[in-house]
Backbone and ligand atoms as CSV (ligand in chain L), in Angstrom:
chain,resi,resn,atom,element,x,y,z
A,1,UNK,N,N,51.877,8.027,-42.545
A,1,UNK,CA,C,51.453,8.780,-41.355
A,1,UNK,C,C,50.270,8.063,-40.715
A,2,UNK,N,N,50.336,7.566,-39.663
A,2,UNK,CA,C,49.268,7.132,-38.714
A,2,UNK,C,C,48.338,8.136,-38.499
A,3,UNK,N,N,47.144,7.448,-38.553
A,3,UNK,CA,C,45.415,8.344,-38.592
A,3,UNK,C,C,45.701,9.038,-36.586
A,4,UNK,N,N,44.668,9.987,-36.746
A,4,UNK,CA,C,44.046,9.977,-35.252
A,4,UNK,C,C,43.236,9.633,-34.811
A,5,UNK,N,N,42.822,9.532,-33.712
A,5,UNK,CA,C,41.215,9.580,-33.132
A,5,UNK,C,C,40.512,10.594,-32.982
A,6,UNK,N,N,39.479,10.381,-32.150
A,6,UNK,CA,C,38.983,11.432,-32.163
A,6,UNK,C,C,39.617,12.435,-30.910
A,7,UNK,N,N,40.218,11.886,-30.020
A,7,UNK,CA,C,40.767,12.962,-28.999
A,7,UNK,C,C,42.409,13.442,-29.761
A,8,UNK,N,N,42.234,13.160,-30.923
A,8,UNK,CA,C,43.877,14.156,-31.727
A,8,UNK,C,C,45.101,12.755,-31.137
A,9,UNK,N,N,44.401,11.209,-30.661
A,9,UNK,CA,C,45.809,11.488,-30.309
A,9,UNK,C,C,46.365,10.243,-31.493
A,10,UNK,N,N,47.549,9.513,-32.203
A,10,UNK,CA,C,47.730,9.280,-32.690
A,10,UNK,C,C,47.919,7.572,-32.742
A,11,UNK,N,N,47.185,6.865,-33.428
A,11,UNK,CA,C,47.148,5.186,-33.138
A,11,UNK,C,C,47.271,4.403,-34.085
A,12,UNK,N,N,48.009,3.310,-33.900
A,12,UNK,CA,C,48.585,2.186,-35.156
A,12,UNK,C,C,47.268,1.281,-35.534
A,13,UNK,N,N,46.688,1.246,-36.357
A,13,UNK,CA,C,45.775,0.116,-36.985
A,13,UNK,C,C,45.859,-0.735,-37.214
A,14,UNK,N,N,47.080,-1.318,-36.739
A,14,UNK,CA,C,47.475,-2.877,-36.291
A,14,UNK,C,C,47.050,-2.826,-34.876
A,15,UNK,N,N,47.289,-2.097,-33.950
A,15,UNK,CA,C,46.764,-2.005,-32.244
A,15,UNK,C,C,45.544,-2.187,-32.273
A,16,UNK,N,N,44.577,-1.975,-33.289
A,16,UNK,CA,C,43.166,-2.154,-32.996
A,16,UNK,C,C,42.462,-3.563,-32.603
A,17,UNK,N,N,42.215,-4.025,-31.299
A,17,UNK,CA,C,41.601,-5.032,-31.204
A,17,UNK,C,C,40.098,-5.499,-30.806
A,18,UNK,N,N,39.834,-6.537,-31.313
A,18,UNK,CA,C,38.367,-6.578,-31.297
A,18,UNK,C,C,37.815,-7.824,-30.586
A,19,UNK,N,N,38.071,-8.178,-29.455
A,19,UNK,CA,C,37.627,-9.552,-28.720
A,19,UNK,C,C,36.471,-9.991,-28.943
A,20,UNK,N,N,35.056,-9.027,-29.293
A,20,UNK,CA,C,34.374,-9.709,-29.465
A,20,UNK,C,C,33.331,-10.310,-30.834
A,21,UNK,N,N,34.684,-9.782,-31.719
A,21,UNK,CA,C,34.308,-10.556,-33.090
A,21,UNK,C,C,35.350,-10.809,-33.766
A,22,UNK,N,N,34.954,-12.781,-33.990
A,22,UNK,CA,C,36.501,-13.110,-35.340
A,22,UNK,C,C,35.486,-13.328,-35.940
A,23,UNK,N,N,36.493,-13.591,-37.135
A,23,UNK,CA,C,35.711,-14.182,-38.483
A,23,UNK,C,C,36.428,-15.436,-38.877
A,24,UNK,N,N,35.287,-15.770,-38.957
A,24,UNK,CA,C,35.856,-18.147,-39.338
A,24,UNK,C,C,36.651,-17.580,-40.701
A,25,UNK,N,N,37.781,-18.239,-40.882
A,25,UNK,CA,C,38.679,-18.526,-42.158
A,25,UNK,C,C,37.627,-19.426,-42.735
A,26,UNK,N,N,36.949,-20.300,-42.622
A,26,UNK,CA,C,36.233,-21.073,-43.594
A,26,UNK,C,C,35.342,-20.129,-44.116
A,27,UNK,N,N,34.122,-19.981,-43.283
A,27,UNK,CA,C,33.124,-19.371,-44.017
A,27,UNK,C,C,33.445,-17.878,-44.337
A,28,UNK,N,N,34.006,-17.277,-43.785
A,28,UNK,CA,C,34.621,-15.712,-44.074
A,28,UNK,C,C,33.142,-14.906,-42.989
A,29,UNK,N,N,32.189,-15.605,-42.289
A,29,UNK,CA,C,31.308,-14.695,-41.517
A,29,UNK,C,C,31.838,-14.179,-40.183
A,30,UNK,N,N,30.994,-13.664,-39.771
A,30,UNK,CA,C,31.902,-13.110,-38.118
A,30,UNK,C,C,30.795,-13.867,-37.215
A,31,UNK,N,N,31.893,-14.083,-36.433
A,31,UNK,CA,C,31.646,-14.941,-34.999
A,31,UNK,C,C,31.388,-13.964,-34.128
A,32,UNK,N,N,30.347,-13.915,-33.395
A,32,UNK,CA,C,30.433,-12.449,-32.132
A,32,UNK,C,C,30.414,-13.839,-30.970
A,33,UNK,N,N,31.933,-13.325,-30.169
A,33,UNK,CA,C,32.237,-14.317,-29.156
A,33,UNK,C,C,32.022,-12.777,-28.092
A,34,UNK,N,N,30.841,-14.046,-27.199
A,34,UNK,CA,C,30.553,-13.127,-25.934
A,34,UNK,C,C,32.296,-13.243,-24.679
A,35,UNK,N,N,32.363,-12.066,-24.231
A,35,UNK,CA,C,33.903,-11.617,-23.692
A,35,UNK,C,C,33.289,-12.113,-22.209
A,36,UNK,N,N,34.186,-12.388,-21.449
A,36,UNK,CA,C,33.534,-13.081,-19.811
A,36,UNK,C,C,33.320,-11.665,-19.488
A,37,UNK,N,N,32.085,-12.208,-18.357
A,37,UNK,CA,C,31.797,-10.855,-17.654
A,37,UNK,C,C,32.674,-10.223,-16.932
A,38,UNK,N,N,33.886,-10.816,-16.136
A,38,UNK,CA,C,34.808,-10.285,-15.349
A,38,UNK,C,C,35.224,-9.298,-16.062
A,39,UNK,N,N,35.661,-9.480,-17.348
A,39,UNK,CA,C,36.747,-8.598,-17.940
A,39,UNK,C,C,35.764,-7.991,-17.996
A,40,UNK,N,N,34.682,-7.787,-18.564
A,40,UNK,CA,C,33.711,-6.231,-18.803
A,40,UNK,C,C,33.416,-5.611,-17.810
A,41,UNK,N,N,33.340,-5.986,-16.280
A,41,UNK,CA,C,33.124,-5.531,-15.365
A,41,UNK,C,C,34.620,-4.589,-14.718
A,42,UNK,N,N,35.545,-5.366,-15.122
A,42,UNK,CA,C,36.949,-4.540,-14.699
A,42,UNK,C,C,36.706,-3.608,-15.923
A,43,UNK,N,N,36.875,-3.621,-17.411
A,43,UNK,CA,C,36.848,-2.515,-18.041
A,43,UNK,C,C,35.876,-1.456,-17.252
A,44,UNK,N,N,34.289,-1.790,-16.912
A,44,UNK,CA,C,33.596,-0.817,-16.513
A,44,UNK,C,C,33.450,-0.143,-15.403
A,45,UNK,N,N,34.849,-0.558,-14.456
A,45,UNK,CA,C,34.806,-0.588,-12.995
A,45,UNK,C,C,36.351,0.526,-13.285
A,46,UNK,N,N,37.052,0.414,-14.520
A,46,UNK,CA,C,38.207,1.503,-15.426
A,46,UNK,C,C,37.725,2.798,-15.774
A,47,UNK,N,N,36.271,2.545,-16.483
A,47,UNK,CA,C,35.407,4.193,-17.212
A,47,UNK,C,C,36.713,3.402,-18.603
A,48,UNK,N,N,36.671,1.970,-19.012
A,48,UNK,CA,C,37.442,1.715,-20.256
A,48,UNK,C,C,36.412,1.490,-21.325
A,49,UNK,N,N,36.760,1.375,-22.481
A,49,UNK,CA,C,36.170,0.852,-23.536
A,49,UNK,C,C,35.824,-0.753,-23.398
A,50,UNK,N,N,34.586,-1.092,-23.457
A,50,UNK,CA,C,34.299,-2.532,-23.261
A,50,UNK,C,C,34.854,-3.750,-24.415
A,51,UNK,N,N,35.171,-3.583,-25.431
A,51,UNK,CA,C,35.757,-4.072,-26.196
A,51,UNK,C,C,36.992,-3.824,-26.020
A,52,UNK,N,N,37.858,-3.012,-25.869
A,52,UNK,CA,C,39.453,-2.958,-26.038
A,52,UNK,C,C,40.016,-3.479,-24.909
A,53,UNK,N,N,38.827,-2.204,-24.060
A,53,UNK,CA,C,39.869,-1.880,-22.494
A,53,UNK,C,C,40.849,-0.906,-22.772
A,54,UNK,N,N,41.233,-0.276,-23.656
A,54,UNK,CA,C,41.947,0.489,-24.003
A,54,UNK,C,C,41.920,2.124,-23.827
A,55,UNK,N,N,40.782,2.233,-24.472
A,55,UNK,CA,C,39.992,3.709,-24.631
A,55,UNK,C,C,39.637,4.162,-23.828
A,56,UNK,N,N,39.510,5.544,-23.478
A,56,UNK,CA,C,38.509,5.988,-22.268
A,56,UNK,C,C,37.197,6.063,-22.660
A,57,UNK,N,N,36.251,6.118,-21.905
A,57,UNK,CA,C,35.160,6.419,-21.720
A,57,UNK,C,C,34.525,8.048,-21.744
A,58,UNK,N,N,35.089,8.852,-21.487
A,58,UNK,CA,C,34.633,10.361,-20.948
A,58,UNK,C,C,35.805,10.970,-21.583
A,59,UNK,N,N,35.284,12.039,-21.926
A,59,UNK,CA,C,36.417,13.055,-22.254
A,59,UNK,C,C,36.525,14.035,-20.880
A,60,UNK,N,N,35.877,14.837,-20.508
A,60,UNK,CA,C,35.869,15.726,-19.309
A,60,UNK,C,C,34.682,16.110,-18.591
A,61,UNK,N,N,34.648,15.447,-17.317
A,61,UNK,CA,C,33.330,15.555,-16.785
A,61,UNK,C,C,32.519,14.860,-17.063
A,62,UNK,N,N,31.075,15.194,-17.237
A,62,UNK,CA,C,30.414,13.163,-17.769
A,62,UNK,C,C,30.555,13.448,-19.217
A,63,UNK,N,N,30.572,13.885,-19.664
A,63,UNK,CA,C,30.818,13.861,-21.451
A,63,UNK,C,C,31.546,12.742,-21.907
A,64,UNK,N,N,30.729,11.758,-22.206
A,64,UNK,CA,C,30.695,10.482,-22.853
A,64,UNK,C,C,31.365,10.734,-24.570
A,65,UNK,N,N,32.540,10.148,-24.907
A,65,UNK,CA,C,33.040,10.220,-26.137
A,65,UNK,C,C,32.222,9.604,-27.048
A,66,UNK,N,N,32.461,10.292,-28.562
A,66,UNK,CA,C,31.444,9.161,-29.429
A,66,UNK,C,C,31.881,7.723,-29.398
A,67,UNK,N,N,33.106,7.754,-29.301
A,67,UNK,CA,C,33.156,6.294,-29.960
A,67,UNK,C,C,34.894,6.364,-28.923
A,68,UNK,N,N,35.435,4.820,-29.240
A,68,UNK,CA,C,36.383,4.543,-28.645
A,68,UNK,C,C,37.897,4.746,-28.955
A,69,UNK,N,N,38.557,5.904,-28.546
A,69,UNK,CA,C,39.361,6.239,-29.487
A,69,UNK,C,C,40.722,5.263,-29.751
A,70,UNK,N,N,40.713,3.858,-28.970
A,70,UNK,CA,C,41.901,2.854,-29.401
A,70,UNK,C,C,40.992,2.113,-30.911
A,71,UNK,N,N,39.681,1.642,-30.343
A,71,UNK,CA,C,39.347,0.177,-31.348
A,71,UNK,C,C,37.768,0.973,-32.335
A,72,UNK,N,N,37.656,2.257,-32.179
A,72,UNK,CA,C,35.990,2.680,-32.560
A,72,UNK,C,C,34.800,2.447,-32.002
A,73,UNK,N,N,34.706,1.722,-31.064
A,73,UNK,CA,C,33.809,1.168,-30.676
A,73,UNK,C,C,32.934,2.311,-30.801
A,74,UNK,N,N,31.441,2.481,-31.217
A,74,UNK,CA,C,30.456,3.640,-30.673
A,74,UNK,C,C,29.960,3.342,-29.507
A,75,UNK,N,N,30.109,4.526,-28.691
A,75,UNK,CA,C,29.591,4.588,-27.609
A,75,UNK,C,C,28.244,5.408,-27.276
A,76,UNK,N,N,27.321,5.672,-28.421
A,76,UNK,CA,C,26.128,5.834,-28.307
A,76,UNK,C,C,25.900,4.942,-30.048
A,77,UNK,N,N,25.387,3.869,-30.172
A,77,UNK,CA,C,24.515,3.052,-30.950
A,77,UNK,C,C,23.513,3.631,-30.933
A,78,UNK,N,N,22.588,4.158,-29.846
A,78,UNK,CA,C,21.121,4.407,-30.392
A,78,UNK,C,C,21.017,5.830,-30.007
A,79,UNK,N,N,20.045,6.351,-30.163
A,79,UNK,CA,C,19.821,7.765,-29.868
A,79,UNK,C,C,19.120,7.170,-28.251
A,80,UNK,N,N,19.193,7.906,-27.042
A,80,UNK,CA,C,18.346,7.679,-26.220
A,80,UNK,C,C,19.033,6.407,-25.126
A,81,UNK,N,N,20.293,6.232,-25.748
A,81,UNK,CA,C,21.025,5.087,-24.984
A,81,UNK,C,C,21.218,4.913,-24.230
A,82,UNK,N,N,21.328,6.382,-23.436
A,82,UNK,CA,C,22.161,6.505,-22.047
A,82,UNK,C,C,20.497,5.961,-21.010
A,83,UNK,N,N,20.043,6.007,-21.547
A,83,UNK,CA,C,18.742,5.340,-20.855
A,83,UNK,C,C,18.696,4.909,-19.707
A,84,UNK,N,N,19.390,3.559,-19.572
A,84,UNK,CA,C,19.509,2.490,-19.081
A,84,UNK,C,C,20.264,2.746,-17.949
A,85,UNK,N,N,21.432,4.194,-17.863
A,85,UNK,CA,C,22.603,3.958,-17.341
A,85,UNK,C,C,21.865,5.097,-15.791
A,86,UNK,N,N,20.593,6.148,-16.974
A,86,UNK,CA,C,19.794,6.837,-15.291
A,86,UNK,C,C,19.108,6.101,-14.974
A,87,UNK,N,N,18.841,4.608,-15.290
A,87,UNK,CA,C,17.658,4.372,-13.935
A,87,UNK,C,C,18.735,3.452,-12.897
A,88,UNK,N,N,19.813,3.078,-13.878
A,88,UNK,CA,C,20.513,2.193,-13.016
A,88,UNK,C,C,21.063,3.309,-11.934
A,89,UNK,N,N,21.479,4.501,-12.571
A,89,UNK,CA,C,21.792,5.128,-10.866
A,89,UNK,C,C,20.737,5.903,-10.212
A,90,UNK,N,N,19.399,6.350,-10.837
A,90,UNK,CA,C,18.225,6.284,-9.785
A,90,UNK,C,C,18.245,4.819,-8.767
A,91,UNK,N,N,18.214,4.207,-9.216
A,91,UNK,CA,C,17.832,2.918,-8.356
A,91,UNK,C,C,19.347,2.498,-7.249
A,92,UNK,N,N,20.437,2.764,-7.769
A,92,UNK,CA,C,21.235,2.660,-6.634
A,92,UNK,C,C,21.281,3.710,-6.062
A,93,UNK,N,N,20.824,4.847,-6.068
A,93,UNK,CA,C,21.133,5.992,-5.578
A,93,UNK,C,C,19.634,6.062,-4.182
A,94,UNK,N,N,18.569,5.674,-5.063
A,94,UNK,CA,C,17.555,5.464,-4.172
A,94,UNK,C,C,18.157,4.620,-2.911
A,95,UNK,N,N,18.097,3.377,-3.228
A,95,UNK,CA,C,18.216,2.341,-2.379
A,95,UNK,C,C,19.531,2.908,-1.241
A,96,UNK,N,N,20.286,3.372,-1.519
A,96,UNK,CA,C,21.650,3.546,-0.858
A,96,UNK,C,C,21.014,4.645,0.203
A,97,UNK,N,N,20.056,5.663,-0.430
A,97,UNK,CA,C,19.349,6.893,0.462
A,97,UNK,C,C,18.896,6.389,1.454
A,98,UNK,N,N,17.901,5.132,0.748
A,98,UNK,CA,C,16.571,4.498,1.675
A,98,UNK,C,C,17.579,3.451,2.930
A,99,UNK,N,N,18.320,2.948,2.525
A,99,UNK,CA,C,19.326,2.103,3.484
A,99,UNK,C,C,20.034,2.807,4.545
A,100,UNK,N,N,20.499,4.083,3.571
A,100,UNK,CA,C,21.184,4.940,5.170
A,100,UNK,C,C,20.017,5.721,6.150
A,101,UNK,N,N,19.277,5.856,5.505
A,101,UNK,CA,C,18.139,6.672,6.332
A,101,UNK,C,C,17.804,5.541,7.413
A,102,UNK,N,N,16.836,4.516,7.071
A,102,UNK,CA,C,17.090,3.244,7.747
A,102,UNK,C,C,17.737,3.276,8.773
A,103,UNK,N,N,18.988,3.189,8.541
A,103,UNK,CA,C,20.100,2.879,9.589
A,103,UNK,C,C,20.123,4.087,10.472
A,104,UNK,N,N,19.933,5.098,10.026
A,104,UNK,CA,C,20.290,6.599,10.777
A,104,UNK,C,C,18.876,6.387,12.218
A,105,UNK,N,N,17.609,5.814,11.421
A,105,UNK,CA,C,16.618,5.542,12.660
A,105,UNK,C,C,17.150,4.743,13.689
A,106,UNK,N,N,17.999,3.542,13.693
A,106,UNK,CA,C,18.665,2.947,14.568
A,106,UNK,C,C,19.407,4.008,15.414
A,107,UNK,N,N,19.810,5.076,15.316
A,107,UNK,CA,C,20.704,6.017,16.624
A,107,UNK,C,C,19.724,6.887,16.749
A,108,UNK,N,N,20.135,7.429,18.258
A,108,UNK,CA,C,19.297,8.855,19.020
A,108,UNK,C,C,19.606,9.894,18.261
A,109,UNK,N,N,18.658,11.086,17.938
A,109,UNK,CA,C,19.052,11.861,17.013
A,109,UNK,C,C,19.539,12.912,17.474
A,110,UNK,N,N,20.606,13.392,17.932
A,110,UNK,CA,C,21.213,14.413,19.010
A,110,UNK,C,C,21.556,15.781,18.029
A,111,UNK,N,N,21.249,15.707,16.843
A,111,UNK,CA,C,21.192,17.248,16.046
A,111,UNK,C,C,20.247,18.140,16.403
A,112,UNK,N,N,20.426,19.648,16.366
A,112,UNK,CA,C,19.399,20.228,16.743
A,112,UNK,C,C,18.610,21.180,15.356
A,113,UNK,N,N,19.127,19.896,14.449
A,113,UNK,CA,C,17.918,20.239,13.019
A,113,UNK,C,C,16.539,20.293,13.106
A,114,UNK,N,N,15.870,21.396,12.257
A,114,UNK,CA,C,14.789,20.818,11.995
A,114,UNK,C,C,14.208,19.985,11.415
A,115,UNK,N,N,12.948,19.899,11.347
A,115,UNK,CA,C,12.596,18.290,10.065
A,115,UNK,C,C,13.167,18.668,8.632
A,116,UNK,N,N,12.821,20.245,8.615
A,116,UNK,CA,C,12.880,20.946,6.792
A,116,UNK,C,C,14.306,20.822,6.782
A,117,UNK,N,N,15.188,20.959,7.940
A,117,UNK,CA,C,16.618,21.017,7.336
A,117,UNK,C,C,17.238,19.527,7.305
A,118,UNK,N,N,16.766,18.872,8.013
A,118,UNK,CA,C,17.146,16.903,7.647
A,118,UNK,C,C,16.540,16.859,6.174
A,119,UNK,N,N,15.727,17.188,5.826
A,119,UNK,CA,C,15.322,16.918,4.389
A,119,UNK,C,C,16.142,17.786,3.813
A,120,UNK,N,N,16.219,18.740,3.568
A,120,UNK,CA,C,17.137,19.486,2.526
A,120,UNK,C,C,18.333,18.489,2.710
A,121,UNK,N,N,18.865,18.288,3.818
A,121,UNK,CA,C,20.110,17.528,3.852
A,121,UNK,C,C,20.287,16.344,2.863
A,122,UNK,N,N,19.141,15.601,3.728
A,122,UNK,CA,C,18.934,14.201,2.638
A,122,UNK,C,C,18.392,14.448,1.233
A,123,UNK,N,N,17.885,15.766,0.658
A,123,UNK,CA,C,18.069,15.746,-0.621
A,123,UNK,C,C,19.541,15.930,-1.265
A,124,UNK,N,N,20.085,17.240,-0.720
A,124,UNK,CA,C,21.451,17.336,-1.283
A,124,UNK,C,C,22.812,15.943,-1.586
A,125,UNK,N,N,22.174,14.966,-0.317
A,125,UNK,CA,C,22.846,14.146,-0.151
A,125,UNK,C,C,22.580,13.157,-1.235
A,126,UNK,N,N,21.049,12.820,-1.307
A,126,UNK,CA,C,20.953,11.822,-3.082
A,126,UNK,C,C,21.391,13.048,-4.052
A,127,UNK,N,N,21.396,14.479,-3.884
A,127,UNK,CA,C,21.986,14.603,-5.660
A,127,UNK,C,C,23.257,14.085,-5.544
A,128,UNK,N,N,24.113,14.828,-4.242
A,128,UNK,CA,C,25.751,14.546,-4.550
A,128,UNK,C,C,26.243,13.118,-4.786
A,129,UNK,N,N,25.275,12.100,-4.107
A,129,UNK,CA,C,25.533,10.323,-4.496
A,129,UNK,C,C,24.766,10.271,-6.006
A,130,UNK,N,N,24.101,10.956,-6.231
A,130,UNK,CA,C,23.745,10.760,-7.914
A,130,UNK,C,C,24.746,10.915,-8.904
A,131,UNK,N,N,25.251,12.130,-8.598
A,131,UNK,CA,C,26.175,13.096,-9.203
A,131,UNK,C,C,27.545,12.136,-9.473
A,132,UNK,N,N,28.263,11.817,-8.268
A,132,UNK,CA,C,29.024,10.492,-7.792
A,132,UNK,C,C,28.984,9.591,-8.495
A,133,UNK,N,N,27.920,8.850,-8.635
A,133,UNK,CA,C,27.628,7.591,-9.580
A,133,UNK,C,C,27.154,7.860,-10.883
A,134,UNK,N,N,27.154,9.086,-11.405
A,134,UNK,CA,C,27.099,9.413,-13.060
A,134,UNK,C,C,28.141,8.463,-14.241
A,135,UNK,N,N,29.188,8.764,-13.341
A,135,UNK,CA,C,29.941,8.124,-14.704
A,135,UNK,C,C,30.113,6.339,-14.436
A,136,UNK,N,N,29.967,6.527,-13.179
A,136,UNK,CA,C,29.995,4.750,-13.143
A,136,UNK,C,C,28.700,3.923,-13.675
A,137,UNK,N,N,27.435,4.758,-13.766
A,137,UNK,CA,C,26.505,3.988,-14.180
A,137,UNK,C,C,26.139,3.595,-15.644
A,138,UNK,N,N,27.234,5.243,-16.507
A,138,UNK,CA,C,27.331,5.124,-17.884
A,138,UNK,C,C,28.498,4.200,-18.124
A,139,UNK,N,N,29.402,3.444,-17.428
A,139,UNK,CA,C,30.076,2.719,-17.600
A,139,UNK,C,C,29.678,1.838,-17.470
A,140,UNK,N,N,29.200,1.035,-16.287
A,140,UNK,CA,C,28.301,-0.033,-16.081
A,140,UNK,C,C,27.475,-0.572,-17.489
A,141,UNK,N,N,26.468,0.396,-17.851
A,141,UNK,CA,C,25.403,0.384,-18.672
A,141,UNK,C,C,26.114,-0.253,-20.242
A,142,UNK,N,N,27.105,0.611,-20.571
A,142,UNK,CA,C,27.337,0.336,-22.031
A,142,UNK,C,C,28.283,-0.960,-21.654
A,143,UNK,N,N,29.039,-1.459,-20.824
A,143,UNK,CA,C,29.647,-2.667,-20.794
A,143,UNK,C,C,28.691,-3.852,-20.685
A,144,UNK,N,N,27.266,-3.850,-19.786
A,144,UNK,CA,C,26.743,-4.984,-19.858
A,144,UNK,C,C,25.959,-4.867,-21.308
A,145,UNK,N,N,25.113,-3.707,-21.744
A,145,UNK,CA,C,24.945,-4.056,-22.962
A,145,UNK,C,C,25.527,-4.458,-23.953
A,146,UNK,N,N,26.881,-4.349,-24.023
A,146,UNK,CA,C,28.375,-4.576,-24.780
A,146,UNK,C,C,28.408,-6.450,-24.469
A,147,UNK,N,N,28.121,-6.566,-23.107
A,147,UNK,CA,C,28.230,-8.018,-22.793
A,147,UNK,C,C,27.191,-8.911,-23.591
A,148,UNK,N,N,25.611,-8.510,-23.039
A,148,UNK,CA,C,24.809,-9.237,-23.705
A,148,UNK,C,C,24.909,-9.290,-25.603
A,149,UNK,N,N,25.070,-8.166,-25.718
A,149,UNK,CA,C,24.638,-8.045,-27.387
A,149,UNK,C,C,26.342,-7.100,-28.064
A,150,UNK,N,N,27.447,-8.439,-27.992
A,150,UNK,CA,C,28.462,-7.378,-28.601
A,150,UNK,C,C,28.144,-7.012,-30.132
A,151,UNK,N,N,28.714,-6.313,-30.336
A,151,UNK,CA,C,29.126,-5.657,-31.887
A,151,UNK,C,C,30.212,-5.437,-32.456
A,152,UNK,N,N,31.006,-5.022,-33.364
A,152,UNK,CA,C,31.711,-4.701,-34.394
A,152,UNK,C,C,31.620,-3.411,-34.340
A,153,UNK,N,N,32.882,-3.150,-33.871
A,153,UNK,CA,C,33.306,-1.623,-34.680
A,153,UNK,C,C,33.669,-1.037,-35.779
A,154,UNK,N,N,33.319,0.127,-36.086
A,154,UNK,CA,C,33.559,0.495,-37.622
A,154,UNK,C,C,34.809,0.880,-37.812
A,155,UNK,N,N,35.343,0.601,-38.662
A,155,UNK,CA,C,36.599,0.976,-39.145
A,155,UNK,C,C,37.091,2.393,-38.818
A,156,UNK,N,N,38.206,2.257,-38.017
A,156,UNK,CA,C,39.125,3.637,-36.726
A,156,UNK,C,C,38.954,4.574,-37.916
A,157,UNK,N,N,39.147,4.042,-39.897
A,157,UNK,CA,C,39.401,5.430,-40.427
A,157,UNK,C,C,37.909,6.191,-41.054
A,158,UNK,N,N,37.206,5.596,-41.061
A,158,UNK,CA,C,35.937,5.788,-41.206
A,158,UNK,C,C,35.136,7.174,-40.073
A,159,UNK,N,N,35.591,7.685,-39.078
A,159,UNK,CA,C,34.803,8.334,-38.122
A,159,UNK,C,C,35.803,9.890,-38.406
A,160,UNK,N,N,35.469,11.237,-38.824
A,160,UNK,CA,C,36.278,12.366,-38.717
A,160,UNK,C,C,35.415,13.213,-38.031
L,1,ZN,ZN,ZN,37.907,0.304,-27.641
């Protein structure tokens, strides 16, 4: 009987692949071969597993899975991981605000808003582009860290 994952669903342990570690037949150590950035950028441009490409990323909504349910990969290594993935969408989310606002000064302003209601606007408008770029930035994030510093996944039967 074939194991599961963690989303129940059912996978061969021969399918498990690991691009970014062999192990030399001579010395028996593992090689961590960095994967080209293209492919990590299409996996993370998927919401895929950066090692397989296989796995999803999210179970429902931003809820980030533990781990990768084709190859194991963990998808939180550290406590505090997702770190990396809010400033990357503070900072595109900023910049994208600060760029359209920008541009919006280039036209006559023919609304008959007030100042308080252009601001409420342009707040609602960075949460909903925040909100928007949630799961792409936790995708982003764990693929380039996946790029710079790959790892080894733990064995698919090892995680219940
Ligand atoms: Zn995977």
């Amino acid at each position: 009987m074939s194991p599961r994952n963690q989303a129940g669903d059912r996978f061969d342990e021969r399918e498990v692949v690991s691009r970014s570690i062999t192990i030399d037949p001579q010395t028996g150590l593992e090689n961590f071969v960095r994967p080209p950035l293209a492919l990590i950028v299409r996996r993370a441009a998927r919401w895929r597993c950066p090692n397989c490409g296989r796995g999803r990323l999210f179970a429902r909504g931003f809820q980030v899975l533990q781990r990768c349910p084709h190859c194991s990969l963990s998808y939180f290594p550290e406590s505090g991981y997702y770190l990396g993935a809010m400033i990357i969408n503070y900072g595109v989310t900023a910049t994208l605000v600060v760029l359209i606002f920008l541009l919006s000064l280039l036209f006559p302003d023919l609304t008959p808003w007030t100042m308080n209601t252009k601001i409420l606007l342009w707040i609602a408008f960075a949460i909903a582009l925040s909100l928007l770029m949630m799961r792409h930035s936790y995708s982003f994030w764990l693929g380039l860290d996946f790029w710079i510093t790959p790892r080894q996944p733990k064995s698919p039967t090892s995680f219940c």
